[in-house]
C-alpha positions as CSV (number, residue, x, y, z in Angstrom):
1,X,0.0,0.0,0.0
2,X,1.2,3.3,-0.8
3,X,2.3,5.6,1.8
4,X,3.8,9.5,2.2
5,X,2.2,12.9,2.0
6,X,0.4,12.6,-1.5
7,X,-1.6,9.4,0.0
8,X,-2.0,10.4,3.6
9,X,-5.4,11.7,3.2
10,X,-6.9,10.5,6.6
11,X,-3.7,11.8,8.3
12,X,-4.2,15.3,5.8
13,X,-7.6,15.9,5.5
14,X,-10.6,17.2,7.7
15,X,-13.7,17.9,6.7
16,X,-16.8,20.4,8.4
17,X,-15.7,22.4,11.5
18,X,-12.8,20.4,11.8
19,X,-13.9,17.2,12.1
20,X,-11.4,14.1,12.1
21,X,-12.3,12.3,8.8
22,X,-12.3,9.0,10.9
23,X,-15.6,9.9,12.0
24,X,-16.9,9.5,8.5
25,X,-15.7,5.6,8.1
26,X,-19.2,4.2,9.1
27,X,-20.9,6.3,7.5
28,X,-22.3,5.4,3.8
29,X,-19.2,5.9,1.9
30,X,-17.0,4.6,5.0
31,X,-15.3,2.1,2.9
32,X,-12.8,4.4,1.4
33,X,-11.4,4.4,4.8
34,X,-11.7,1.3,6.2
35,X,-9.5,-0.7,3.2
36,X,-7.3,2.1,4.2
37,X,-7.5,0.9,8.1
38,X,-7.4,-2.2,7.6
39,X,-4.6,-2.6,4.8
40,X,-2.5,-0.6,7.3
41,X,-1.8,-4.2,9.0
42,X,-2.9,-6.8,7.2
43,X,-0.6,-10.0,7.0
44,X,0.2,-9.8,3.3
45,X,0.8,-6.5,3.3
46,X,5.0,-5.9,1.5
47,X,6.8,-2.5,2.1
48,X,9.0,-0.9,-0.4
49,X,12.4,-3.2,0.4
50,X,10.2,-6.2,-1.2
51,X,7.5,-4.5,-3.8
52,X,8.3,-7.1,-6.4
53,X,6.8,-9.5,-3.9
54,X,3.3,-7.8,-4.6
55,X,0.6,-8.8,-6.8
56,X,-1.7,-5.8,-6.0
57,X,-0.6,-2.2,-5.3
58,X,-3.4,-0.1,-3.1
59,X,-3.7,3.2,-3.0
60,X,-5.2,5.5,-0.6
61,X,-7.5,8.1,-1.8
62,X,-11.0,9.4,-0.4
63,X,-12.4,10.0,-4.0
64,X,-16.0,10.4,-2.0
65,X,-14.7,13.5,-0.3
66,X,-12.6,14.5,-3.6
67,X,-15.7,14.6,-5.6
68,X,-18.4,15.9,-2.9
69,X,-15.9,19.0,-2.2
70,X,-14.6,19.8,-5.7
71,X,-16.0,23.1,-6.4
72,X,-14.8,24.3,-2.7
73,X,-12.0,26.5,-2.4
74,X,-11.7,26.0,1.5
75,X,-8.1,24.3,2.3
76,X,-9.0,21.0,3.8
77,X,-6.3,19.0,3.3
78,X,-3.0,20.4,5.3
79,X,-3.5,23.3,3.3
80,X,-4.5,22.2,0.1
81,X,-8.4,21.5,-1.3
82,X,-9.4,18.1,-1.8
83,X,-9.0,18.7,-5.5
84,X,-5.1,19.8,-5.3
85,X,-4.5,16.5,-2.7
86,X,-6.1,14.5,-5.6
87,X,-3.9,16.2,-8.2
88,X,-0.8,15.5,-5.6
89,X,-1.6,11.9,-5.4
90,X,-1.8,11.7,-8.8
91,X,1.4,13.3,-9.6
92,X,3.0,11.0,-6.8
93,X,1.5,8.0,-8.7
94,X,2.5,8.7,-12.4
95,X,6.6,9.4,-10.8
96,X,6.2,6.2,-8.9
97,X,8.6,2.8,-10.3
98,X,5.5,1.3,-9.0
99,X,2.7,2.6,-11.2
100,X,5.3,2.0,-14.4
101,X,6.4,-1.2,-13.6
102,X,3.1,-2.2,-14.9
103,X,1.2,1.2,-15.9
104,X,-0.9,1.3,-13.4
105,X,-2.5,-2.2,-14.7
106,X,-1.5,-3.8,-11.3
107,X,-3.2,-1.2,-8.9
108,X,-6.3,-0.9,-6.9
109,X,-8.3,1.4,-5.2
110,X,-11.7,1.8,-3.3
111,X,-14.3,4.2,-4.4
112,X,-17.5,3.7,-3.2
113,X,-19.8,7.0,-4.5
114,X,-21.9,6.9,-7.4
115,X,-19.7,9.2,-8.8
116,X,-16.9,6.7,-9.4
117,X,-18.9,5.3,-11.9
118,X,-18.3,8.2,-14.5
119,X,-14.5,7.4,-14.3
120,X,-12.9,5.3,-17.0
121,X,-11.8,2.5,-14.8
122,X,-9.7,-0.4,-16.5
123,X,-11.5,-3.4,-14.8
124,X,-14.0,-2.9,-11.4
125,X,-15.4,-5.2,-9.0
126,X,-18.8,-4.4,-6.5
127,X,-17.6,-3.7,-2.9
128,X,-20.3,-3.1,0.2
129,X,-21.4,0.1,1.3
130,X,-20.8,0.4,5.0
131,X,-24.2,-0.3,7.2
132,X,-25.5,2.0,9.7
133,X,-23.4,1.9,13.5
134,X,-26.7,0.7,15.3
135,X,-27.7,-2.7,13.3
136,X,-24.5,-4.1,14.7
137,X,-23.9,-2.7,18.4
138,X,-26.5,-5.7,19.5
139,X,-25.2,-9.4,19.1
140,X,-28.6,-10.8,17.9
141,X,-28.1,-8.8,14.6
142,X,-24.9,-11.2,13.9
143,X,-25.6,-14.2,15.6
144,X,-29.3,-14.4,16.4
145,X,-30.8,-12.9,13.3
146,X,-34.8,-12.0,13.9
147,X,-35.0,-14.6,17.1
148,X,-35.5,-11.6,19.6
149,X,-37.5,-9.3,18.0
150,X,-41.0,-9.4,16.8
151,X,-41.6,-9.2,13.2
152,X,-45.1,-7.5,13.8
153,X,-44.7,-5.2,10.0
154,X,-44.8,-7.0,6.7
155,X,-42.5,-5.3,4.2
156,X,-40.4,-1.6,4.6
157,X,-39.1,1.3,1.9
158,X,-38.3,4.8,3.1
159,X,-36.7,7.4,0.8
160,X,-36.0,9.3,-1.6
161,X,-39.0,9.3,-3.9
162,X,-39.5,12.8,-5.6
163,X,-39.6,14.0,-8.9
164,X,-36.0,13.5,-10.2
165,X,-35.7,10.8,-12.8
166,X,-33.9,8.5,-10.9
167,X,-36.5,7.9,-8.6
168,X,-39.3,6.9,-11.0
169,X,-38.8,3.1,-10.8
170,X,-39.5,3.8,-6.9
171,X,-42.5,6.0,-7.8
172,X,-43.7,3.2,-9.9
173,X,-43.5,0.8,-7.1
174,X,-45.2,2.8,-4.7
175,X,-48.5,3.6,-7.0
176,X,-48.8,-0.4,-7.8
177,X,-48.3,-1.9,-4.0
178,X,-49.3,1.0,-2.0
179,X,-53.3,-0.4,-2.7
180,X,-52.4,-3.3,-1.0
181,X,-54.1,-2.7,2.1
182,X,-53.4,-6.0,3.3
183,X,-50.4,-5.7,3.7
184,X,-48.8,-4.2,7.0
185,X,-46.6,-2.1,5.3
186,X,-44.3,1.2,5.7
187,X,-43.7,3.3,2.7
188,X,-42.1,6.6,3.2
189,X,-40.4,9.5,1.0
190,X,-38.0,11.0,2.6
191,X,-37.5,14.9,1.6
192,X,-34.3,16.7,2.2
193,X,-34.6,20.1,4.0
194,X,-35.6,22.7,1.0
195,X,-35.2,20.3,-1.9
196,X,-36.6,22.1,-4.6
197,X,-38.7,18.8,-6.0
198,X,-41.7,18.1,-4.4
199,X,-42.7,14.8,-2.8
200,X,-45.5,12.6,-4.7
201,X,-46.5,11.6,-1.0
202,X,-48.6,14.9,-0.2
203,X,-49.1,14.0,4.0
204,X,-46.6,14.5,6.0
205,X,-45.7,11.5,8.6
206,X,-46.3,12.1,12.4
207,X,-42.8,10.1,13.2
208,X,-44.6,9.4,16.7
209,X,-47.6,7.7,15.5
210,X,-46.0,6.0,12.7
211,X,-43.1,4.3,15.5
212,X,-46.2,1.7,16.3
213,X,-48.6,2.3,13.7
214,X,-49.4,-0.9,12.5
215,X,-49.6,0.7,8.8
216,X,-47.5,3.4,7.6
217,X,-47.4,4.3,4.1
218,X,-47.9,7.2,1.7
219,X,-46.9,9.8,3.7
220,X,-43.6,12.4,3.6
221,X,-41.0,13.2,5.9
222,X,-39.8,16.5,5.4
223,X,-36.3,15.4,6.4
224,X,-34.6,12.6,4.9
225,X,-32.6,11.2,8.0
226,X,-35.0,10.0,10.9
227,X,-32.9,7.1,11.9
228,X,-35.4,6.3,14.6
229,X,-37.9,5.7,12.4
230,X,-36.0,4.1,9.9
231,X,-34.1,1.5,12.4
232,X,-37.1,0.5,14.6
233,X,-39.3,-0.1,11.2
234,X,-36.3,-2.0,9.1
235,X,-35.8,-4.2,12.5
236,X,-39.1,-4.7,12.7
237,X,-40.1,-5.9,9.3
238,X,-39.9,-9.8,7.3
239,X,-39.0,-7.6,4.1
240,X,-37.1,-4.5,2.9
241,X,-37.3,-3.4,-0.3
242,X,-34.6,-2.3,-2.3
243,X,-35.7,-0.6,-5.0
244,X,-33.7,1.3,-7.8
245,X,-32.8,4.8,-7.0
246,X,-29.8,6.7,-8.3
247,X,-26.4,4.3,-7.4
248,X,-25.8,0.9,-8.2
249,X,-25.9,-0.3,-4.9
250,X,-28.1,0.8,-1.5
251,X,-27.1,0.9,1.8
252,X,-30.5,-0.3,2.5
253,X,-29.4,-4.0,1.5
254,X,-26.8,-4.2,4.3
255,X,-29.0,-2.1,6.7
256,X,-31.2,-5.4,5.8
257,X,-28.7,-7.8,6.2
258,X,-27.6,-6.5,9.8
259,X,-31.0,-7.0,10.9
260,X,-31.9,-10.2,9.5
261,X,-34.5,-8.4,7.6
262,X,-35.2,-10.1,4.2
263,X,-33.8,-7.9,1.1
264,X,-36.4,-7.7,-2.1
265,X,-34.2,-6.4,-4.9
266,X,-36.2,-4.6,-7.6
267,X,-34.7,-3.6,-10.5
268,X,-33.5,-4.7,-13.7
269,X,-29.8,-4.2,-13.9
270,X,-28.6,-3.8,-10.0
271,X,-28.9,-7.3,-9.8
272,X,-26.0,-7.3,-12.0
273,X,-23.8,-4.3,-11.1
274,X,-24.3,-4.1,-7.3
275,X,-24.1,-7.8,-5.7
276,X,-20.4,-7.8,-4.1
277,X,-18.5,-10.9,-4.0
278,X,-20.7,-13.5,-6.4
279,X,-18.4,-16.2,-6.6
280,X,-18.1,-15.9,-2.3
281,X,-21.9,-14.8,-1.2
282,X,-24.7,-16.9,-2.6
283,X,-27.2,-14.0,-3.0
284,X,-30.1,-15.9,-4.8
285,X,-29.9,-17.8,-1.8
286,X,-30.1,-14.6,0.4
287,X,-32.5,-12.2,-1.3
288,X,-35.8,-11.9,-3.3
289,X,-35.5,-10.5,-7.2
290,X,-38.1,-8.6,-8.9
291,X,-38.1,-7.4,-12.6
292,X,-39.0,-3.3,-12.0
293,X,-42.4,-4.4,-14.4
294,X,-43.1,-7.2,-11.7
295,X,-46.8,-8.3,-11.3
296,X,-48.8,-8.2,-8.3
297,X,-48.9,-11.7,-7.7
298,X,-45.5,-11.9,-7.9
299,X,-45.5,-9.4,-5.3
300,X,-47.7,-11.2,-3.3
301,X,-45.6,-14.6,-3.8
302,X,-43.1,-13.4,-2.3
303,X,-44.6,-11.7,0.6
304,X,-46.5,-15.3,1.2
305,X,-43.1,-16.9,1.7
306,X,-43.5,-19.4,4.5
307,X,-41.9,-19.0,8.1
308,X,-39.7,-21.8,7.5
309,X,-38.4,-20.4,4.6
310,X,-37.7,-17.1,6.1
311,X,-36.2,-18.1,9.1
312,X,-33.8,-20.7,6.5
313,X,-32.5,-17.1,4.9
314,X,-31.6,-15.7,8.1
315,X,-29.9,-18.1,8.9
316,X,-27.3,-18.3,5.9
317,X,-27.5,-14.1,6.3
318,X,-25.8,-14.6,9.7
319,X,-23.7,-17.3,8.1
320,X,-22.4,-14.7,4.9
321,X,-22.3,-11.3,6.8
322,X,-18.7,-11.1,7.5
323,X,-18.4,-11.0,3.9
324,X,-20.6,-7.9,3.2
325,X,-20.3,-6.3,6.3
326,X,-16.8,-4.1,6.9
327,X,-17.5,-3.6,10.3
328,X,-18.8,-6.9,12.1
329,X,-16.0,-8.7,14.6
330,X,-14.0,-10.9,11.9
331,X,-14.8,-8.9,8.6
332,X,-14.0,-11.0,5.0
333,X,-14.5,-8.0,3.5
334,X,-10.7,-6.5,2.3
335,X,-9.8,-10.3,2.3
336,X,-12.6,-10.8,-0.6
337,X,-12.0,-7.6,-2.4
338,X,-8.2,-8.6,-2.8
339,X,-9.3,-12.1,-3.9
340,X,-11.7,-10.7,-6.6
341,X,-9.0,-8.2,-7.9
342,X,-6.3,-11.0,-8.6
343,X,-9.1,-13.2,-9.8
344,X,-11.1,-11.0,-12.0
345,X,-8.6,-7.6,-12.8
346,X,-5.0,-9.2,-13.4
């Protein structure tokens, strides 16, 4: 792994009021920072007396923070804006022996934002997003998925769901399952603070009354972070839908995961482009697929899966979670992004 100023970034940078950028690695985009964390001692890790000894070069870089603070002048980064520490880093990479030993063809790094996408990457591979802090600080969530606590709500969605483009698979979904009134379901837009596109969910939620509601659907949040609400629902629930929004990936399927709730995957390409780890984690084993032009009784198929069944999935989630999840006691994760980049990428 690289080291020095130009790569030093969680050393370098800070972000708002100061903040130590370790604060951000379990957040969403944490995993930028937790290869870096975890690299720092890992057992096959080779310094620069034995380089030739390595197969994969990894470089430290938060493109997350890079790309969200671009336009920013502010100095955040010992002095320099997170655009001029990405310029260093690349300058340090294109004068290193390292990089043209192989041009570059031999190197790795983690970048977890949608962003990353738009980049002209030579080969990728998925990689988790981090899970929220909370659906792991209780041991049932690893080892006794769902025993503990009752599954009283059907199936749970909350977020964004307004009138930008990349939510209209989402919109979709709502107008088709939301007459379902059979179903003891939660289905909430989440509106950030003066977002300029309105919600399609006209009420606004009571957060109170919708904590034990035993229905609690199209409605609004005016804010789009009620963690509350989101973790006592999601925990609380036999499904979670995942639905396409504007990323690859969700963190929703790993909030999921950590609680043993059941992950219904609609969408037609995700499938395909945000699954981490294939050849490891037996996802069709784990989740529920829908086409985005599924039919109600498909819908209702799934949400009629038997008890046994249910509880047979939580079972192999607890059994695959230290592969998806980067923070759990024991984490496969680095170990399985390593293996996928010699296997797939060199």
């Amino acid at each position: 792994m690289y080291s020095g100023a130009a790569f030093d970034w969680v050393k370098n940078c800070t972000v708002e009021h100061s903040e130590d950028i370790r604060e951000h690695r379990h957040q969403l985009h944490g995993g930028e920072i937790l290869f870096q964390e975890r690299l720092e001692n890992h057992p096959e890790r080779v310094f620069d007396e034995n380089w030739q000894r390595a197969e994969i070069f990894a470089v430290p870089a938060l493109l997350v923070f890079a790309w969200w603070r671009k336009w920013s002048p502010t100095p955040s980064c010992n002095g320099l804006s997170f655009t001029e520490q990405l310029n260093a880093t690349g300058e340090a990479l294109l004068a290193s022996p390292y990089f043209r030993n192989k041009g570059g063809r031999d190197h790795l790094i983690v970048a977890d934002s949608y962003a990353s996408n738009y980049m002209p990457w030579r080969c990728t591979i998925s990689v988790p997003y981090v899970h929220k802090p909370n659906a792991h600080t209780n041991e049932r969530h690893t080892l006794n998925i769902g025993d503990k606590v009752p599954r009283d709500k059907g199936v749970f969605f909350m977020g964004l769901m307004d009138a930008r483009e990349a939510y209209l698979t989402r919109r979709q979904v709502a107008k088709k399952i939301l007459p379902m009134a059979e179903l003891n379901m939660t289905f909430i837009s989440t509106v950030r603070d003066g977002d300029k596109y309105n919600a399609h969910f006209p009420e606004e939620c009571d957060v109170d009354a919708c904590l034990d509601a035993p229905r609690c659907a199209n409605c609004s949040l005016l804010n789009a972070a009620n963690y509350n609400l989101y973790e006592h629902r999601l925990e609380r629930s036999q499904f979670s839908l995942m639905i396409k929004g504007d990323s690859p990936s969700s963190q929703r399927l790993y909030d999921s995961l950590a609680y043993g709730t059941i992950p219904v995957i609609i969408s037609n390409r995700l499938w395909h482009t945000g699954m981490p780890f294939p050849g490891k984690v037996p996802w069709q084993d784990l989740v529920y697929s829908l086409e985005e032009n599924f039919t109600i009784d498909e819908f209702k198929q799934v949400m009629a899966t038997p008890m046994d069944t249910i509880i047979r999935k939580r079972e192999l989630i607890r059994m695959y979670f230290k592969d998806v999840s980067w923070t759990v006691p024991g984490s496969r994760v680095v170990d399985n992004i390593l293996e996928e980049t010699l296997r797939y990428c060199l």
